[in-house]
C-alpha positions, 0 to 999 in steps of 0.5 A, a space after each residue: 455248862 449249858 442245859 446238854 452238860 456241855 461247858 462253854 466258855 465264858 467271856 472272862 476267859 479270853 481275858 484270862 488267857 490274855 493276861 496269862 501271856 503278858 510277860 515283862 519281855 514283851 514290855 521291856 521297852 515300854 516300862 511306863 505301860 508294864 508298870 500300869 498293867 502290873 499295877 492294874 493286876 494287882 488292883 485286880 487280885 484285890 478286888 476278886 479276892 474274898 475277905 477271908 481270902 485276903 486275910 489267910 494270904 496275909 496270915 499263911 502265905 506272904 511272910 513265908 515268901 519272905 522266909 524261903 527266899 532268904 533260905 534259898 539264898 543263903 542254902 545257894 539254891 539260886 546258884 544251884 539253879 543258874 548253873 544250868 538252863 534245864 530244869 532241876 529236881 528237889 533231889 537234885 537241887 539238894 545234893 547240889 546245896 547238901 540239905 534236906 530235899 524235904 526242905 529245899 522242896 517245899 521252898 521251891 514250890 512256895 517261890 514257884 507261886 509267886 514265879 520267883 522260881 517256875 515248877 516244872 512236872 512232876 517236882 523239877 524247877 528252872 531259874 526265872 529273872 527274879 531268881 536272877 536277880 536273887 544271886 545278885 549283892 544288893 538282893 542279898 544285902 536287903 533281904 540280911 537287912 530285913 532279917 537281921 535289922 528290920 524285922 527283929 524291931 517290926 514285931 514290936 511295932 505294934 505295942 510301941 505305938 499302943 504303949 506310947 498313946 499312937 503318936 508320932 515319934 521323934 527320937 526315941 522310935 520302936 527302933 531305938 526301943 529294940 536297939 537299947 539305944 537313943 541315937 538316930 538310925 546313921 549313928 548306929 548303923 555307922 558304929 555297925 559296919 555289917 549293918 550299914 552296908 546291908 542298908 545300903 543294900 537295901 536302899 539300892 533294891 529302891 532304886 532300882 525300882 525308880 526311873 534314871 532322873 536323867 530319863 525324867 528332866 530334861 538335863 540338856 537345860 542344866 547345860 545351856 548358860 552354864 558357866 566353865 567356871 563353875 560347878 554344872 551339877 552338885 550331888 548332895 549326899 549323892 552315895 555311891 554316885 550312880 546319879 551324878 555318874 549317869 549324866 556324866 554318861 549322858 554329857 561327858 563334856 562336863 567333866 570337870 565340873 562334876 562334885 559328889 558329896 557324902 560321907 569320906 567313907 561312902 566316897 571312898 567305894 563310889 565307883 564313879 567316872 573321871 571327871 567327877 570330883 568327891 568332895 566330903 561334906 556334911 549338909 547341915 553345915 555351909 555348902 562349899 561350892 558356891 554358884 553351881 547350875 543345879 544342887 541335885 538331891 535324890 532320896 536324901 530329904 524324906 530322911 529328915 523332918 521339917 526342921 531339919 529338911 529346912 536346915 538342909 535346903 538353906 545350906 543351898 539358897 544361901 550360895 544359890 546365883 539368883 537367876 541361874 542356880 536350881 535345886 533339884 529334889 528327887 524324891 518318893 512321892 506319896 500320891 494324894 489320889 490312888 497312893 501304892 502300896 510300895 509308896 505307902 510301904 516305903 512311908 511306914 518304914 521312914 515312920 518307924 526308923 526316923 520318925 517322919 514319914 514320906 511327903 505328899 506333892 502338897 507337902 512337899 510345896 508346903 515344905 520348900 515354901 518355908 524354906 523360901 524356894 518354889 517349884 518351877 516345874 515338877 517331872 512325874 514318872 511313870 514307873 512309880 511313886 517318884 517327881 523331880 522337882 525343880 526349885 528356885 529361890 522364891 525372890 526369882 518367882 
């Protein structure tokens, strides 16, 4: 306000009004720049916000987000919303779901400041993409996961480690203490069907958030030498085979030569193309497909310790063809400069189910040096905390 009583306009406003109109459509050919720009905003927000800002966000606000979005799930609001384009009231969005307008308002209005929801004058609200993206089985099946699993045993975590001296565990974890149990989080999840596929779930909600590895690596080079006699690409514990499926897509001339591994049961609801062979197979015993161009594994080694990651990768070296064989490692990647808040989240949540945390790139190569393998080249993304490694057997180096 100047000496006249007249507000002027700062600088900063400009710069206010220019992000208040950035929208992911405009960027949705770009997801490399609307990934920086969304992580620039978040620095941003940290920065600005006071000590005690931060804390009362923490303390009053983040965990009920949490809260009203399983309620607005399991209450059908989402539903209720995406059944029409125009805005809907507290009133309405109750009759609709037969609950408590009281209830169903004050939920709305919480997803509304995080634009889960957008709020309309004077109580009305309309669907966003995220709500959208709410209605869908593998949202769901992640936020019954973090509820019903997850944070039943965080709320432990605290006196687990203040108990047990703050050091790492390797068996017995703040998940078995919770669960009554001394068994590696897939044995219990497989003796609890309900949770395992809210698990998968959960995983999914993960994946999602990463690039297609057959947008980052160069694929074609798997293609070029390879034998028509052998394997292309193995998937190894490849789940419900998006991956190995994707690169069929990209190069239906492979198929035939196409192998998913994992578990019978997960096999049986992969839902993959024709020309990919699903082949049973534990990865801690012999690989049985021998000489394949590249062994692909995506999000499977973080599960594991060292020792046990080494087991894993020797099952491949040792049927590798020197000179033409690949393994190629698709993994989370905690970055050793400027680490995300969702890689060091996702590092935290490995700790306390399984015992060993994410990796660092330096880590990683310290890992395949020990298993005899070295990284020819490693592929960045530009959307997250992921690399694709690709590794050869030391003797090639």
């Amino acid at each position: 306000m100047d000496t006249n009583g007249v507000y002027q306009q700062q600088p900063f406003e400009d710069l206010i009004t220019s992000m208040d109109s950035l929208n992911e459509k405009e960027l949705q050919n770009d997801s490399v720049a609307r990934a920086r720009i969304a992580a620039s905003a978040r620095r941003l927000c940290q920065r600005l916000e006071s000590p005690w800002e931060r804390i009362a966000r923490m303390v009053w606000a983040e965990p009920l987000v949490a809260i009203a979005t399983q309620i607005a799930i399991k209450s059908n609001l989402f539903q209720a919303l995406h059944e029409q384009d125009s805005p809907r009231t507290a009133n309405e969005l109750a009759e609709i779901t037969k609950t408590d307008p009281n209830v169903i308002h004050r939920m709305a209005r919480i997803l509304a400041t995080v634009h889960i929801l957008e709020k309309r004058e004077p109580d009305a609200y309309v669907k966003t993409p995220t709500s959208e993206a709410m209605l869908s089985a593998t949202a769901g099946s992640g936020m019954n996961f973090l509820f019903n699993v997850a944070y039943p045993y965080y709320a432990e975590v605290p006196d687990f480690y203040r108990e047990n001296g703050y050091k790492t565990h390797v068996k017995i974890g703040p998940f078995q203490k919770h669960f009554k149990m001394e068994v590696p989080i897939y044995d219990w999840l497989a003796e609890h069907p309900d949770h395992m596929s809210d698990f998968v779930g959960l995983m999914k909600v993960w994946d999602k958030t990463q690039e297609p590895w057959v947008d980052l690596y160069p694929t074609e080079v798997l293609l070029e030498g390879s034998s028509q006699e052998r394997a292309v690409l193995v998937d190894v514990a490849g789940g419900g085979g998006r991956d190995i499926d994707a690169f069929l897509q990209k190069h239906p001339q492979t198929a035939g030569r196409l192998v998913l591994q994992d578990r019978a049961e997960v096999l049986e609801t992969a839902k993959i193309g024709e020309g990919i062979e699903r082949k049973p197979h534990d990865f801690f015993t012999a690989q049985p497909v021998k000489g394949a161009r590249a062994y692909f594994m995506h999000s499977v080694l973080h599960n594991w310790s060292d020792e046990d990651a080494r087991n894993i990768l020797g099952n491949l070296k040792r049927v590798m063809q020197p000179g033409y064989s690949k393994i190629l490692v698709y993994e989370d990647t905690i970055r050793d400069k400027n680490p995300t808040e969702l890689g060091c989240g996702m590092d935290l949540t490995m700790l306390l189910a399984f015992g060993n945390g994410g990796r660092t790139e330096s880590e990683w190569k310290t890992l395949f040096d020990s298993a005899g393998l070295k990284p020819n080249k490693i592929y960045h993304s530009g959307r997250g905390d992921q690399c694709l490694m690709e590794l050869e057997s030391e003797s090639e180096q």
